[in-house]
C-alpha positions in Angstrom: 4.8 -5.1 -14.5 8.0 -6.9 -15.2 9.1 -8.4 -18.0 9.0 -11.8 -16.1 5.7 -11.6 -14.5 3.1 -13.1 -16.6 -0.6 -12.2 -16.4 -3.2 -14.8 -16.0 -6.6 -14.3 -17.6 -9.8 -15.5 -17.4 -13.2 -15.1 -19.4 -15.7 -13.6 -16.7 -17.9 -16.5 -16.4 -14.9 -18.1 -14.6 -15.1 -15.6 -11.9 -18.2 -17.3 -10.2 -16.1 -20.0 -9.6 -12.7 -18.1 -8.6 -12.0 -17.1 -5.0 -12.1 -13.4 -4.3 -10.7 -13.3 -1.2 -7.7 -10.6 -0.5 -4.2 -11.5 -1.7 -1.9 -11.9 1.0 1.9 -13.1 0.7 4.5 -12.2 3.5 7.5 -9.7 2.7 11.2 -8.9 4.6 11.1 -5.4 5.7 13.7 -3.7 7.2 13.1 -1.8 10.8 14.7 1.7 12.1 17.7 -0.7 13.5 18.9 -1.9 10.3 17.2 -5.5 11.2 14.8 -7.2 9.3 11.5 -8.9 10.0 9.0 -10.7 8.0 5.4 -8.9 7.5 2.2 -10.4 6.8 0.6 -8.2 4.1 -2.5 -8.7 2.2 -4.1 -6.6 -0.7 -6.4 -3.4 -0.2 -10.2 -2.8 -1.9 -10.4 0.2 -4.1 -12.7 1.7 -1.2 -9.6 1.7 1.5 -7.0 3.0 -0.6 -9.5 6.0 -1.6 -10.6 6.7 1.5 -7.0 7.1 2.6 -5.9 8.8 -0.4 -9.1 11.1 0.7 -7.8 11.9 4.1 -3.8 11.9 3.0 -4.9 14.9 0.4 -4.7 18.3 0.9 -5.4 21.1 -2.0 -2.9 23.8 -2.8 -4.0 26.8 -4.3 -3.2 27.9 -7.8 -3.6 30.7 -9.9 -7.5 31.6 -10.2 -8.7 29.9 -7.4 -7.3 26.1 -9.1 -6.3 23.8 -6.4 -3.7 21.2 -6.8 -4.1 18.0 -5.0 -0.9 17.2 -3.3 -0.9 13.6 -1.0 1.1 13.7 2.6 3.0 10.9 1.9 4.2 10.6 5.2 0.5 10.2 6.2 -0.2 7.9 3.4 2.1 5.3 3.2 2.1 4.2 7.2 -2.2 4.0 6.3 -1.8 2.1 3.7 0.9 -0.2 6.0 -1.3 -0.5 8.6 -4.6 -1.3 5.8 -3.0 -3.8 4.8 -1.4 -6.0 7.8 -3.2 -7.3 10.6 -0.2 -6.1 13.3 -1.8 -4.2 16.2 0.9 -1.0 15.6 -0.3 0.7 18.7 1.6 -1.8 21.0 4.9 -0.6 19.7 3.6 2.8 21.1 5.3 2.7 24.7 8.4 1.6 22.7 8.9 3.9 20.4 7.8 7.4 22.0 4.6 7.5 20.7 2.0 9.6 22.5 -0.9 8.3 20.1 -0.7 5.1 19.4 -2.0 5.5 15.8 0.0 4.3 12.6 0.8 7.4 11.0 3.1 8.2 14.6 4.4 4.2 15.0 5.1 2.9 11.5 7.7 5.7 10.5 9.9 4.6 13.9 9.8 1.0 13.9 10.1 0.6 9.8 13.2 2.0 8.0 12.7 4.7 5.0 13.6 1.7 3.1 11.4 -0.9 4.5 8.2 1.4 4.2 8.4 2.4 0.5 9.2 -1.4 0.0 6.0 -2.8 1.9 4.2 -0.3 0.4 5.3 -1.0 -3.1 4.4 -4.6 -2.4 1.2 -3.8 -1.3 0.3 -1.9 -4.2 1.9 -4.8 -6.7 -0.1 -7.4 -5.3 -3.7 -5.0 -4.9 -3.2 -4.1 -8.3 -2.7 -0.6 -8.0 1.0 -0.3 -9.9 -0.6 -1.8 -13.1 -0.2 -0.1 -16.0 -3.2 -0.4 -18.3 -1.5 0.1 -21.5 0.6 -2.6 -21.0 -1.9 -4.9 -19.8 -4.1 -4.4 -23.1 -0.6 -4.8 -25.4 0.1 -8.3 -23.3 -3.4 -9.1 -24.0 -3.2 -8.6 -27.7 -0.2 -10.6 -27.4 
């Protein structure tokens, strides 16, 4: 959070009456060109961003049979990109050299580095994932 966001709460009872419906704001991004376009992106449930956390992790192994959990980032962030906009990526396929037209293969060469990290980063901030609880509870004592 940042120190001139401010955080809005409400007592629980006030929920019935508040619209639960997905976030959704639209963002500059930049593309593989150096250009930049607007994208529509809303906010992600907890179930879509663990189920593709689930299929972007892999396990290491450690010492005594520990496995790490490592995340494919490449894999992940183009998911979570395409989770959270409504743009059909697969007709950028032809375009771009693509011979499956699935996210993972599209997003990485129509968005720059840059433009990916900074949708998904917005994507996060407004699904609530880049919150730190810590802080909230401090702001809320405040």
């Amino acid at each position: 959070m940042t120190e001139n966001q401010t955080i809005e709460f409400i007592s629980l009872e006030d929920i019935l009456n508040e619209d639960l419906s997905a976030v959704s704001t639209e963002i500059p991004v930049q593309l593989i060109n150096g250009k930049y376009t607007k994208l529509k992106i809303k906010s992600i449930t907890q179930e879509q961003e663990a189920k593709i956390r689930k299929r972007c992790t892999r396990y290491e192994g450690g010492k005594r049979g520990m496995k790490t959990p490592v995340i494919n980032d490449e894999l992940y962030n183009p998911l979570i990109i395409a989770a959270a906009t409504e743009v059909d990526w697969g007709m950028f396929a032809e375009k771009v050299g693509a011979t499956v037209p699935a996210p993972e293969f599209i997003i990485p060469k129509v968005l720059s580095i840059g433009g990916i990290v900074h949708a998904v980063q917005e994507i996060q901030r407004i699904s609530g994932l880049d919150e730190d609880m810590d802080e909230l509870v401090k702001a809320a004592k405040n």
